[in-house]
PDB file of N, CA, C and O in Angstrom:
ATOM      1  N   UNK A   1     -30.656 -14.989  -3.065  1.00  0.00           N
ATOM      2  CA  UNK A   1     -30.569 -13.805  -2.233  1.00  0.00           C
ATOM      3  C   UNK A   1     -29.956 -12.664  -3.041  1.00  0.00           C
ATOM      4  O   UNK A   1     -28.797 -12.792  -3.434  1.00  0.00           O
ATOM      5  N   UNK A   2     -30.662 -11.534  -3.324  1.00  0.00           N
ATOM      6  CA  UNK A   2     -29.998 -10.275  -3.501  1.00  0.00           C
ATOM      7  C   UNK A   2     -29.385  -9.809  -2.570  1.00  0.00           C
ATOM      8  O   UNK A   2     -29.615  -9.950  -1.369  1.00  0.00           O
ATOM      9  N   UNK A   3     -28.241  -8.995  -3.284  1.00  0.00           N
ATOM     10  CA  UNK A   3     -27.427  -8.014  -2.048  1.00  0.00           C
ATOM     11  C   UNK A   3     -26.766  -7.079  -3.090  1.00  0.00           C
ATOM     12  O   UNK A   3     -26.204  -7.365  -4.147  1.00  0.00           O
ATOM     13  N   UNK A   4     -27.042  -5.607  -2.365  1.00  0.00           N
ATOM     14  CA  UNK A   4     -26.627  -4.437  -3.165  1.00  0.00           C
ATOM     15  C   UNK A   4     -24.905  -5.138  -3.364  1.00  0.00           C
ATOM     16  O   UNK A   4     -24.228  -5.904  -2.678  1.00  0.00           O
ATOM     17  N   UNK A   5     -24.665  -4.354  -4.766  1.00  0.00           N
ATOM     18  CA  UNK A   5     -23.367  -4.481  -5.372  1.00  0.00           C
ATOM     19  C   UNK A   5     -22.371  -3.686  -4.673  1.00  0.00           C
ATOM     20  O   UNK A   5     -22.680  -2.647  -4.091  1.00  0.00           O
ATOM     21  N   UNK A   6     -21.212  -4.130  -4.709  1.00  0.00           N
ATOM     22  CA  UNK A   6     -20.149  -3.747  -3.972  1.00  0.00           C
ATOM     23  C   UNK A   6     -19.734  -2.433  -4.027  1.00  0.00           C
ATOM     24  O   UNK A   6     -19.066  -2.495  -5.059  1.00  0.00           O
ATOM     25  N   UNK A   7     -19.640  -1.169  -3.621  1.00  0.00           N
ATOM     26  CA  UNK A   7     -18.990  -0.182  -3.832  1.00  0.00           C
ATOM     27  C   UNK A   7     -17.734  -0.017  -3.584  1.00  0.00           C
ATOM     28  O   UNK A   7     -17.186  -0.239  -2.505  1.00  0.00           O
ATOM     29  N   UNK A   8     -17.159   0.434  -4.715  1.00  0.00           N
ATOM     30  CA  UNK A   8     -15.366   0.448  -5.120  1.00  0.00           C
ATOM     31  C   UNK A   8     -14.969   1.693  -5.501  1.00  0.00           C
ATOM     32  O   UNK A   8     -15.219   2.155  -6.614  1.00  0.00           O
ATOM     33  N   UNK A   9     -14.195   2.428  -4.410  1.00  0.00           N
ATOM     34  CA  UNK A   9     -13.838   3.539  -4.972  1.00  0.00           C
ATOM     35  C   UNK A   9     -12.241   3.447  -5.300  1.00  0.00           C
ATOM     36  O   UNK A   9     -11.348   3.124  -4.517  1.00  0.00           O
ATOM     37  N   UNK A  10     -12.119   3.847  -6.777  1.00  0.00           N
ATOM     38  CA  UNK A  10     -11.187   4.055  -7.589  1.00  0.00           C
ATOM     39  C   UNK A  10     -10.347   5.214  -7.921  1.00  0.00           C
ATOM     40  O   UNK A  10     -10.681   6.360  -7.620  1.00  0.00           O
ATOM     41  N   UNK A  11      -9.147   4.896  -8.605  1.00  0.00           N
ATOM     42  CA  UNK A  11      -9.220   6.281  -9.748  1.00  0.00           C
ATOM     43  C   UNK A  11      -8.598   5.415 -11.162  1.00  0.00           C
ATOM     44  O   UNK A  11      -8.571   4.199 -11.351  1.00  0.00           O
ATOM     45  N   UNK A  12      -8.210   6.327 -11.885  1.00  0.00           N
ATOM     46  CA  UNK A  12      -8.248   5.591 -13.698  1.00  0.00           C
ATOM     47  C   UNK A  12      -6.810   4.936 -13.363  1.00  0.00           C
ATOM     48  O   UNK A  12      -6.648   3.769 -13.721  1.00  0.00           O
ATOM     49  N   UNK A  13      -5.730   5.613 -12.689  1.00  0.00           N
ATOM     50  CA  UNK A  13      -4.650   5.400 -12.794  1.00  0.00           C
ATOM     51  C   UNK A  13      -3.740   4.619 -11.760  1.00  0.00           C
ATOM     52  O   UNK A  13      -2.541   4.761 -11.519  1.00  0.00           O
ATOM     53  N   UNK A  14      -5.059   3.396 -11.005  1.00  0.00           N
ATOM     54  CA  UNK A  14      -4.340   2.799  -9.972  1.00  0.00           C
ATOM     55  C   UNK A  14      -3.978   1.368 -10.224  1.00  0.00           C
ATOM     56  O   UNK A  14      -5.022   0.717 -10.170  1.00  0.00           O
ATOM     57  N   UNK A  15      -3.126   0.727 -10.433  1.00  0.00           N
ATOM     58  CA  UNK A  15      -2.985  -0.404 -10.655  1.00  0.00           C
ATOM     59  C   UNK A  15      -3.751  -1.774  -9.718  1.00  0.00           C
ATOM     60  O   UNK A  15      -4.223  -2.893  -9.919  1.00  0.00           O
ATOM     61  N   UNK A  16      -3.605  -1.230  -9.086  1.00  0.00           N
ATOM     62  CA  UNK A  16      -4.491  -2.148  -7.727  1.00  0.00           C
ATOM     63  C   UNK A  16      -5.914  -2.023  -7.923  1.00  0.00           C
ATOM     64  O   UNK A  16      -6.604  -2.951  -7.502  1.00  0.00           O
ATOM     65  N   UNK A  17      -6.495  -1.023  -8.498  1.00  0.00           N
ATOM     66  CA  UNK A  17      -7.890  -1.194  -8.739  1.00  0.00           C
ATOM     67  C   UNK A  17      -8.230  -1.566  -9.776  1.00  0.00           C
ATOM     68  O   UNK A  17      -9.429  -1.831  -9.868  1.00  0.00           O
ATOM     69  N   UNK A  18      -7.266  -1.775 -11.142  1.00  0.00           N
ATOM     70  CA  UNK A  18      -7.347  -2.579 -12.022  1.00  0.00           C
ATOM     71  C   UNK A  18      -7.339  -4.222 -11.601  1.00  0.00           C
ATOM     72  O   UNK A  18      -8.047  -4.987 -12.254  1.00  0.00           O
ATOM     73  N   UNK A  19      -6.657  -4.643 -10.681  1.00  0.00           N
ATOM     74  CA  UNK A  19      -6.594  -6.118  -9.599  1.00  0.00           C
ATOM     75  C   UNK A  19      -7.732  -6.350  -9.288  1.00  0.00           C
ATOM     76  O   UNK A  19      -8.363  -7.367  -9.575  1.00  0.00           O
ATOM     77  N   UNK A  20      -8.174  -5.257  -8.555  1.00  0.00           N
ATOM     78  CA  UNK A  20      -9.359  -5.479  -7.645  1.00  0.00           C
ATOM     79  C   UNK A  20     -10.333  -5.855  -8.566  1.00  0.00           C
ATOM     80  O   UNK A  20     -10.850  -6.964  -8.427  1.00  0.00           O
ATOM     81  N   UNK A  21     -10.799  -4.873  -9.809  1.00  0.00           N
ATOM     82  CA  UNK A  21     -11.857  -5.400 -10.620  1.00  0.00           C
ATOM     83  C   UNK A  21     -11.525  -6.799 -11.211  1.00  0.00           C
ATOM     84  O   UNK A  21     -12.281  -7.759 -11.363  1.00  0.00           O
ATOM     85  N   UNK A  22     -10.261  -6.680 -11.493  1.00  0.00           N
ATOM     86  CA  UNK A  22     -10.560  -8.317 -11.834  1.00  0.00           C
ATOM     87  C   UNK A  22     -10.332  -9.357 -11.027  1.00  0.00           C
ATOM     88  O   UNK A  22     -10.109 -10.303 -11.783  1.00  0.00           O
ATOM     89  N   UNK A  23     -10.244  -9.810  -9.629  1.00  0.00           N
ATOM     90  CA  UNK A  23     -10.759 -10.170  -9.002  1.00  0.00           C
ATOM     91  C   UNK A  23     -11.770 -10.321  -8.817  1.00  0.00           C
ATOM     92  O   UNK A  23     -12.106 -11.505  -8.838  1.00  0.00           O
ATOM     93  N   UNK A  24     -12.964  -9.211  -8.505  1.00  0.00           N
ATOM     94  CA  UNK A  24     -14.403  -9.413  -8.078  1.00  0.00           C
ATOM     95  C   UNK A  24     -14.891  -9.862  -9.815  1.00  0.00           C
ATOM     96  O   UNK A  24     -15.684 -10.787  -9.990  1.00  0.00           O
ATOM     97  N   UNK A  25     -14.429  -9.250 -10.738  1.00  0.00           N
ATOM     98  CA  UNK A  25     -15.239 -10.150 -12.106  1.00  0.00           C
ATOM     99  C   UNK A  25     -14.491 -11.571 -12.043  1.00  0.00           C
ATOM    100  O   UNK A  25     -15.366 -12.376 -12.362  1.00  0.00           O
ATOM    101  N   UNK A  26     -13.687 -12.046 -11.870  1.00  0.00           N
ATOM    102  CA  UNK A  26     -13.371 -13.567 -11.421  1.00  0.00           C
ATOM    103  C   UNK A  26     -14.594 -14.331 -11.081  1.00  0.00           C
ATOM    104  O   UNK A  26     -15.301 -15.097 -11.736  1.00  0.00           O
ATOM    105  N   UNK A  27     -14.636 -13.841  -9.710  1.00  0.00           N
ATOM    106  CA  UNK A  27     -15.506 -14.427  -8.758  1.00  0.00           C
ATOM    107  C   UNK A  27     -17.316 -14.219  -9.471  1.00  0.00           C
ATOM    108  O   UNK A  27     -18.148 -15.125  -9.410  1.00  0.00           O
ATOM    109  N   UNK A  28     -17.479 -13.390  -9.849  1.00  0.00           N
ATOM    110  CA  UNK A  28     -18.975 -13.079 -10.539  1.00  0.00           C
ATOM    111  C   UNK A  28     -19.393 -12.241  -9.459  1.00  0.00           C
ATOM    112  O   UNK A  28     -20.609 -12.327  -9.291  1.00  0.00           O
ATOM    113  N   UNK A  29     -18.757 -11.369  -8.575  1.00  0.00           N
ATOM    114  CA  UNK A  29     -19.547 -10.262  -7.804  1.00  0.00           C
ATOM    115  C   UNK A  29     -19.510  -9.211  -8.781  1.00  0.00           C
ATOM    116  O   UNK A  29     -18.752  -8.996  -9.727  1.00  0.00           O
ATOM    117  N   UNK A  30     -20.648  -8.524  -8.261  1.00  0.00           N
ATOM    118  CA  UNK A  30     -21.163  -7.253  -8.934  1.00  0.00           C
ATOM    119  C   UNK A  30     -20.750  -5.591  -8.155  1.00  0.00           C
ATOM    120  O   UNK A  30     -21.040  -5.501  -6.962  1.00  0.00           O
ATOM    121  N   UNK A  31     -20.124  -4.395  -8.804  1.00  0.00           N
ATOM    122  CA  UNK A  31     -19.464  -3.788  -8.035  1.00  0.00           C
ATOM    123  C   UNK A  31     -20.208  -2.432  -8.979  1.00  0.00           C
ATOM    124  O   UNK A  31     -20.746  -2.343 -10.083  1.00  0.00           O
ATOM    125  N   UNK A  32     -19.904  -1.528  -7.901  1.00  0.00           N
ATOM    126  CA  UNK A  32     -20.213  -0.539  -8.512  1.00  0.00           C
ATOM    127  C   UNK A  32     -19.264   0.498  -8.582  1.00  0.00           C
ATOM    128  O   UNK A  32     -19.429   1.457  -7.828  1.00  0.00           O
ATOM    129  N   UNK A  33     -18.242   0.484  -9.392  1.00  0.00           N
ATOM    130  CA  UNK A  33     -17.054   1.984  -9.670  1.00  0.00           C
ATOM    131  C   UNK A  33     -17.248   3.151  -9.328  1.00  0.00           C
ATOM    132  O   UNK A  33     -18.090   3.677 -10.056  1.00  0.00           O
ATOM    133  N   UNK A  34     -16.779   3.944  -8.393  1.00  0.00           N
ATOM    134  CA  UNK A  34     -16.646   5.314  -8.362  1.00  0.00           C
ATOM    135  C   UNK A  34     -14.858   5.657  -8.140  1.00  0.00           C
ATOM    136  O   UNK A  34     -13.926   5.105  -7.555  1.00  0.00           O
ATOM    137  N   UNK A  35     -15.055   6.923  -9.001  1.00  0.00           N
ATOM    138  CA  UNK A  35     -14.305   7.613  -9.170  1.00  0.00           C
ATOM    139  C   UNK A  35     -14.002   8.672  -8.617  1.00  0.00           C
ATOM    140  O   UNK A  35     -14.528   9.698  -9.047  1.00  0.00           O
ATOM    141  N   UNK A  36     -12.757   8.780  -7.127  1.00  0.00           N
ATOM    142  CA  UNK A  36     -13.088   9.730  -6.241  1.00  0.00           C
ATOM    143  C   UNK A  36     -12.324  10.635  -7.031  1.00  0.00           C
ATOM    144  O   UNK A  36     -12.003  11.342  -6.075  1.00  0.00           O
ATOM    145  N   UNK A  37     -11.905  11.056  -7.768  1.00  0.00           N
ATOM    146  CA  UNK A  37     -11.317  12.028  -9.147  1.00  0.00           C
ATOM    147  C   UNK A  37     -12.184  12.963  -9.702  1.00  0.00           C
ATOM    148  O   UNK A  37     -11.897  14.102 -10.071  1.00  0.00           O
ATOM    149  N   UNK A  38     -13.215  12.432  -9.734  1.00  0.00           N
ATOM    150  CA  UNK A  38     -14.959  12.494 -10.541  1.00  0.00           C
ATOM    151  C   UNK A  38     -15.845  12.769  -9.882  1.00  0.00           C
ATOM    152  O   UNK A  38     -16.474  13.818 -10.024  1.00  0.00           O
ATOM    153  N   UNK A  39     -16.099  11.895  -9.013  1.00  0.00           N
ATOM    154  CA  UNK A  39     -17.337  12.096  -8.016  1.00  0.00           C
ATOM    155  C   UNK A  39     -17.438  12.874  -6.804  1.00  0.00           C
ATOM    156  O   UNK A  39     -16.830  12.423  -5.833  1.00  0.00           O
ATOM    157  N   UNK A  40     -18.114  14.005  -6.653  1.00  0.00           N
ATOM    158  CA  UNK A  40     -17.973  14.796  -5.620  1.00  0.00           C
ATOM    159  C   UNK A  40     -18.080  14.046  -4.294  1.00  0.00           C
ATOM    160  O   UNK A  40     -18.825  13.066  -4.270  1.00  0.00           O
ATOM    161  N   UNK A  41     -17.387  14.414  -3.133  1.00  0.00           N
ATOM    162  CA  UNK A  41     -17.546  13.810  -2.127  1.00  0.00           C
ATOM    163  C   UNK A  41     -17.020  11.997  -2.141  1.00  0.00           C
ATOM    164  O   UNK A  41     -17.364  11.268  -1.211  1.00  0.00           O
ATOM    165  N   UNK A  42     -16.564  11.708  -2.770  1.00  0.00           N
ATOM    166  CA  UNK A  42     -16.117  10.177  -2.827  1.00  0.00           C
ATOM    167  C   UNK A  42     -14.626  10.027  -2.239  1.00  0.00           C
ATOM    168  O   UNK A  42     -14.235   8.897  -1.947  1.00  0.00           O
ATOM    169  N   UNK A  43     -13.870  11.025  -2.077  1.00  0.00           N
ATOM    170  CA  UNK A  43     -12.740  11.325  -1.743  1.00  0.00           C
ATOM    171  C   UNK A  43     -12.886  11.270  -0.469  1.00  0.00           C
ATOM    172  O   UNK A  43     -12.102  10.546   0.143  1.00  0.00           O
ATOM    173  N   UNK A  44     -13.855  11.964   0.235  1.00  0.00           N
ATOM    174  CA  UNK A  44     -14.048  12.043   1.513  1.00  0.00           C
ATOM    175  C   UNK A  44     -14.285  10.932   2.193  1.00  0.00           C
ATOM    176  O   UNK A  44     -13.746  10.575   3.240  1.00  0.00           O
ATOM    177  N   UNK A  45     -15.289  10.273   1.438  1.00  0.00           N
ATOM    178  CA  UNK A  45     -15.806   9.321   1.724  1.00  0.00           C
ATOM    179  C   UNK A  45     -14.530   8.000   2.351  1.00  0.00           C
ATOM    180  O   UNK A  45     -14.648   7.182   3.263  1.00  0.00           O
ATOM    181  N   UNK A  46     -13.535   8.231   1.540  1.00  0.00           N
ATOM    182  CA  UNK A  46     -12.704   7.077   1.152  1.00  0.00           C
ATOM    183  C   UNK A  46     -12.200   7.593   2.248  1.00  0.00           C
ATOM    184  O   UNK A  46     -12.304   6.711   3.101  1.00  0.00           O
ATOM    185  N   UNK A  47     -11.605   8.732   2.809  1.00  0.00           N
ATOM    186  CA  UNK A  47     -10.534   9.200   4.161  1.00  0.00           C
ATOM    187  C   UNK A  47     -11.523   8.919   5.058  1.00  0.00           C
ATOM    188  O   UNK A  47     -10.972   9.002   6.156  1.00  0.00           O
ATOM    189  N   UNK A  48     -12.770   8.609   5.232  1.00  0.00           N
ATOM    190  CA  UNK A  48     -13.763   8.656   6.510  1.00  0.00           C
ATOM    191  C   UNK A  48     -13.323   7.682   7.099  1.00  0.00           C
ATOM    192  O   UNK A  48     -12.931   7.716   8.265  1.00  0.00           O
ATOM    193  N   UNK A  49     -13.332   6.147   5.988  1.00  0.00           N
ATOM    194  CA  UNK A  49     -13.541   5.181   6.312  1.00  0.00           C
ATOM    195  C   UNK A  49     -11.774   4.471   6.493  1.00  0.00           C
ATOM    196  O   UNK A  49     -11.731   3.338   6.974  1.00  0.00           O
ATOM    197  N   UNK A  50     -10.469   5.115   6.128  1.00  0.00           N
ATOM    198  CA  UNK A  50      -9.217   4.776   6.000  1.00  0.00           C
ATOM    199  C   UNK A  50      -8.830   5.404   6.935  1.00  0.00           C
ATOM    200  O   UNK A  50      -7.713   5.759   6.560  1.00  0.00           O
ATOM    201  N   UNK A  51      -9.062   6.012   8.455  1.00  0.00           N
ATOM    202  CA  UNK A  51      -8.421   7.191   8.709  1.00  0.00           C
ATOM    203  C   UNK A  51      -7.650   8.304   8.634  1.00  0.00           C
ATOM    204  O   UNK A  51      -6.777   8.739   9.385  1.00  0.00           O
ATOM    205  N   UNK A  52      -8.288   8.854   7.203  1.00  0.00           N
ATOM    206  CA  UNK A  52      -7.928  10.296   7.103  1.00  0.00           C
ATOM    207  C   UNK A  52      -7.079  10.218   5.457  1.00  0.00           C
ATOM    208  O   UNK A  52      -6.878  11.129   4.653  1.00  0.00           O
ATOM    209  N   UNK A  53      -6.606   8.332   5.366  1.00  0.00           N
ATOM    210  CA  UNK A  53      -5.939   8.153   4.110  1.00  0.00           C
ATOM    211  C   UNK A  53      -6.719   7.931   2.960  1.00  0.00           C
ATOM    212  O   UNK A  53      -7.793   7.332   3.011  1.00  0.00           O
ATOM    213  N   UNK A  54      -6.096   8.511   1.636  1.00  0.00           N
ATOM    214  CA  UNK A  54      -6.749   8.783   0.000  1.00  0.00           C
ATOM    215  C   UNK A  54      -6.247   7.311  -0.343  1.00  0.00           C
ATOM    216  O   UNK A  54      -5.299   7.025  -1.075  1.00  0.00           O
ATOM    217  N   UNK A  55      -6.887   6.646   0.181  1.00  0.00           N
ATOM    218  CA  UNK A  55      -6.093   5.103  -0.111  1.00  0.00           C
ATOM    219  C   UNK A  55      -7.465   4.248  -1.134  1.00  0.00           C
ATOM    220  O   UNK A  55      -8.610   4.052  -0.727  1.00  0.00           O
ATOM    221  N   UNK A  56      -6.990   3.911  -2.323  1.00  0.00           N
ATOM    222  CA  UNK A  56      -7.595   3.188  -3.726  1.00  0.00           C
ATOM    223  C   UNK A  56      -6.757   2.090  -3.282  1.00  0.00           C
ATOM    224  O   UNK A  56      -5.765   2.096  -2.554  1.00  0.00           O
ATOM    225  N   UNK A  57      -7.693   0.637  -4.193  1.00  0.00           N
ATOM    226  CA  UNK A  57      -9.298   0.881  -3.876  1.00  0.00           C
ATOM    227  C   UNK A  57      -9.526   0.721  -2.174  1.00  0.00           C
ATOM    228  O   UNK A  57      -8.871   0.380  -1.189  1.00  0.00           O
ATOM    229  N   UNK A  58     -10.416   1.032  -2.393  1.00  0.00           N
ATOM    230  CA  UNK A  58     -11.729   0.834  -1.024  1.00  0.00           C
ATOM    231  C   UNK A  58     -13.009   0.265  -1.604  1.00  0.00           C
ATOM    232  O   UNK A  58     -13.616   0.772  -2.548  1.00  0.00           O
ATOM    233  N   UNK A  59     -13.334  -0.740  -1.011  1.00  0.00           N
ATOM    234  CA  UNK A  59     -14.599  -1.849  -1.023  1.00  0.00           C
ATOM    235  C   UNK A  59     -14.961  -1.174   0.361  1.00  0.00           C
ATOM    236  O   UNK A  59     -14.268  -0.866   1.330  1.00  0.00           O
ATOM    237  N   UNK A  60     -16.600  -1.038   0.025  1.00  0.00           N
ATOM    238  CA  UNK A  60     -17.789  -0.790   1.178  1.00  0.00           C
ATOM    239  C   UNK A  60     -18.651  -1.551   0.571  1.00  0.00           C
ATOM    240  O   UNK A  60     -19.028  -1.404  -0.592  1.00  0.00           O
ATOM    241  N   UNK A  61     -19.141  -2.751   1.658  1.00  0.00           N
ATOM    242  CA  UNK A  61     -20.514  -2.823   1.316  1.00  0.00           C
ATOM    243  C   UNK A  61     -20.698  -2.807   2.959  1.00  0.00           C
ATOM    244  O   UNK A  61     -19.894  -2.908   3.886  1.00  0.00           O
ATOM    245  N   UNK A  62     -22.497  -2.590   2.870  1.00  0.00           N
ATOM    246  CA  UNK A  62     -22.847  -2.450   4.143  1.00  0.00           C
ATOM    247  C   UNK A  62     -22.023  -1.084   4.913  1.00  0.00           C
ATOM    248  O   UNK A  62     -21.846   0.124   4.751  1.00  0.00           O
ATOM    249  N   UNK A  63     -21.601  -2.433   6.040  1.00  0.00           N
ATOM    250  CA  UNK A  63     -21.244  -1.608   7.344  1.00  0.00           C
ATOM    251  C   UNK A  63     -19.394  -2.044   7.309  1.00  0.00           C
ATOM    252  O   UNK A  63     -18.486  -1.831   8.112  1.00  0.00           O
ATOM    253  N   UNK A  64     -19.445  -2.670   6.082  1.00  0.00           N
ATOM    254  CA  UNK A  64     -17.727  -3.070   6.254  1.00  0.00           C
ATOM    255  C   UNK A  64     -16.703  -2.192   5.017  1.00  0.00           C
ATOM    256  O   UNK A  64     -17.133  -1.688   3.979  1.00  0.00           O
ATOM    257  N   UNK A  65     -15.682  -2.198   5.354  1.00  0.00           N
ATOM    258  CA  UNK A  65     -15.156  -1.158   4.593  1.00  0.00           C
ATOM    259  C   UNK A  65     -14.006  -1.753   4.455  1.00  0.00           C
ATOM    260  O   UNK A  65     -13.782  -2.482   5.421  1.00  0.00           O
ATOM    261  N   UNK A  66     -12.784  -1.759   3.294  1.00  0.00           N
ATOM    262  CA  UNK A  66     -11.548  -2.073   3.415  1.00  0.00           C
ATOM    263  C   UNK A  66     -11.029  -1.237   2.422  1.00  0.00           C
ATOM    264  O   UNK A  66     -11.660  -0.720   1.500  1.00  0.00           O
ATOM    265  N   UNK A  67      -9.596  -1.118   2.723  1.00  0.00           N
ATOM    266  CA  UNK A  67      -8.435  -0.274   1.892  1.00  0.00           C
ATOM    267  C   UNK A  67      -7.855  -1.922   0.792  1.00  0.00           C
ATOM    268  O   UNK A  67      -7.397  -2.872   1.426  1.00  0.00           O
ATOM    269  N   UNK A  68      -7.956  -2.015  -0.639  1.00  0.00           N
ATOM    270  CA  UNK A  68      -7.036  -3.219  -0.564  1.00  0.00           C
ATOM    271  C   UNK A  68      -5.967  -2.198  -1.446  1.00  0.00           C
ATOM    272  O   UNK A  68      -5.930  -2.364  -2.665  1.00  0.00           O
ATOM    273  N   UNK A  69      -5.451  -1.570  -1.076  1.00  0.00           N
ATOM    274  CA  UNK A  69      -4.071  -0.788  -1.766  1.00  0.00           C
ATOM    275  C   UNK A  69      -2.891  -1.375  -0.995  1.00  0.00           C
ATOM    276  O   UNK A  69      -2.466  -1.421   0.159  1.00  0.00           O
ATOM    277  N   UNK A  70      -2.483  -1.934  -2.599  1.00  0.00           N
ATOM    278  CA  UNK A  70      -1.512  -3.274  -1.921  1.00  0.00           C
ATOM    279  C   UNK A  70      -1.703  -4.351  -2.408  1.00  0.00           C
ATOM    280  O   UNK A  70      -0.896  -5.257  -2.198  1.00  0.00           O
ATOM    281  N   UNK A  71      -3.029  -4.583  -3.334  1.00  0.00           N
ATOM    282  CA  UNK A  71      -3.782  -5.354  -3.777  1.00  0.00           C
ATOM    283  C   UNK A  71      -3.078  -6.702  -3.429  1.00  0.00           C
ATOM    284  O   UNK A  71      -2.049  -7.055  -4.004  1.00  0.00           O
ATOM    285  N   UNK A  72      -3.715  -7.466  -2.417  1.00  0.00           N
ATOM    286  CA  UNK A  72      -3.947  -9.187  -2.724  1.00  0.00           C
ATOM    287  C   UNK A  72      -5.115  -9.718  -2.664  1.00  0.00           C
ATOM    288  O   UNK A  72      -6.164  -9.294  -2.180  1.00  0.00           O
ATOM    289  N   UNK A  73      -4.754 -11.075  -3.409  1.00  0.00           N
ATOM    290  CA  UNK A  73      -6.171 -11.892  -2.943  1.00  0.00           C
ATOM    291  C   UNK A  73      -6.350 -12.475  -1.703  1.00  0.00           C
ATOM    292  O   UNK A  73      -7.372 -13.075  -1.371  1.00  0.00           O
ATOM    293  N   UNK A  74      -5.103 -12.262  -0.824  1.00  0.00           N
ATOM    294  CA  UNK A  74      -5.978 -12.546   0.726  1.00  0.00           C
ATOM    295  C   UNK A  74      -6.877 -10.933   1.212  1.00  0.00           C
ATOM    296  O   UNK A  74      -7.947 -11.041   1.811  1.00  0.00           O
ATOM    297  N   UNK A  75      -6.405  -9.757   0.936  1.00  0.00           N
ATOM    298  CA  UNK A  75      -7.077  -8.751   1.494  1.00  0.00           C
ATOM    299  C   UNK A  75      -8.224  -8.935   1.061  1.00  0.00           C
ATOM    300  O   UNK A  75      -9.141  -9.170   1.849  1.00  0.00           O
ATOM    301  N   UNK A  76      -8.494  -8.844  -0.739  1.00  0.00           N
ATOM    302  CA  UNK A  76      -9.751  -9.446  -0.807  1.00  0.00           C
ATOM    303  C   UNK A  76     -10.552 -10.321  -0.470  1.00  0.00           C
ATOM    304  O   UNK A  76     -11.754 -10.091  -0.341  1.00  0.00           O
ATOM    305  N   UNK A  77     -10.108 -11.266  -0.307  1.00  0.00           N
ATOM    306  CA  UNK A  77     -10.652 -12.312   0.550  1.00  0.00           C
ATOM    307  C   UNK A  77     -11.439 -12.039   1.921  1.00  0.00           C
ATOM    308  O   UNK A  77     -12.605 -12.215   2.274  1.00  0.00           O
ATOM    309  N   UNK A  78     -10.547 -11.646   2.397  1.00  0.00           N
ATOM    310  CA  UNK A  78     -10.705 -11.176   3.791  1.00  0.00           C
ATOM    311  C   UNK A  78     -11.644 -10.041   4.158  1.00  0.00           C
ATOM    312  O   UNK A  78     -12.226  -9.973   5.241  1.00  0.00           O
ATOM    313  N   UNK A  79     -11.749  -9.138   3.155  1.00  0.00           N
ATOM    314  CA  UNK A  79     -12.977  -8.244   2.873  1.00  0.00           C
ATOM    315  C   UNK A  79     -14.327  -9.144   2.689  1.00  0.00           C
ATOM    316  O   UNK A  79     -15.404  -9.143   3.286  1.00  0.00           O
ATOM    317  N   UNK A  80     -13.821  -9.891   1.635  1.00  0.00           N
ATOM    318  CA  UNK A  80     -15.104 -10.458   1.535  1.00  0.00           C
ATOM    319  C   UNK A  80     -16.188 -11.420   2.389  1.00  0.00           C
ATOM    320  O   UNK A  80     -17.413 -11.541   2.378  1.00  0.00           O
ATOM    321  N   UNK A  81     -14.973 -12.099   3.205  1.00  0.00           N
ATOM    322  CA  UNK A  81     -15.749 -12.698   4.222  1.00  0.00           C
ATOM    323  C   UNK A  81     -16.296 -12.047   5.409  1.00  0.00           C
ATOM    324  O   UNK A  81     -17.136 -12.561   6.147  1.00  0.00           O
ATOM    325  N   UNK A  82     -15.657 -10.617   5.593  1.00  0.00           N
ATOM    326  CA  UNK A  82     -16.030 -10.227   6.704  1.00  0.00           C
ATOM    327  C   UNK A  82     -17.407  -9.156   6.402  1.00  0.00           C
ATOM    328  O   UNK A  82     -18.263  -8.572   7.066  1.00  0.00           O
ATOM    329  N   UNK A  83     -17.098  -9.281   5.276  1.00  0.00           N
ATOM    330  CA  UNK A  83     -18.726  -8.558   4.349  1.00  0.00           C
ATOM    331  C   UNK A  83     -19.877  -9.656   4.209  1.00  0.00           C
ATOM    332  O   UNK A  83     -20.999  -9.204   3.977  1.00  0.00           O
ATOM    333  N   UNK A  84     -19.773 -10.723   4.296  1.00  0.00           N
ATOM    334  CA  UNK A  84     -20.746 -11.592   4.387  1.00  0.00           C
ATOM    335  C   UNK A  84     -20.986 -12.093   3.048  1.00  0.00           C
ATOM    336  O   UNK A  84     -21.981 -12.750   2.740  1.00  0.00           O
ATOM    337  N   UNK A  85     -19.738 -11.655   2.001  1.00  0.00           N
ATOM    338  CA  UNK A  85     -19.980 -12.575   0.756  1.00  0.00           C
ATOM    339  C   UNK A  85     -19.151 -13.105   0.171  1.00  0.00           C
ATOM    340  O   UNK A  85     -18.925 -13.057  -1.038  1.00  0.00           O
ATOM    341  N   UNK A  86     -18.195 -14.104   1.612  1.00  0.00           N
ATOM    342  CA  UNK A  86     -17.410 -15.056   0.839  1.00  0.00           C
ATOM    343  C   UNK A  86     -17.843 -16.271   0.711  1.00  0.00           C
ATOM    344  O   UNK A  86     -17.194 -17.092   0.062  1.00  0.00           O
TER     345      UNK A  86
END
């Protein structure tokens, strides 16, 4: 089964999204980095889905969304199952 790669919005200087990637490269999921620093509108994106908070990282896939700032491997976890790819 294919399934689009994870979208992860970042910035260069977060320690937790340094976690997060290595976590999902642990596991062998495939993610796709953005940089709400960089990328127009990715900032927004990230307060849409946090209510209103600039909170790194954020995992979207689909229709599910999570803040793991704070980084653990249960948040990840817990993202992941409720994303349909634990």
């Amino acid at each position: 089964m294919i399934t689009e790669p994870i979208k992860m919005y970042t910035t260069t200087w977060c320690p937790d999204c340094k976690a997060a990637k290595r976590a999902l490269d642990n596991k062998g999921l495939a993610y796709t980095e953005i940089n709400i620093e960089e990328v127009e509108d990715a900032a927004q994106i990230v307060m849409s889905v946090n209510g209103g908070k600039r909170s790194v990282p954020t995992l979207v896939h689909g229709d599910t969304a999570a803040s793991l700032s704070g980084f653990s491997i249960v948040k990840m976890n817990a993202f992941l199952s409720e994303a349909g790819l634990a």
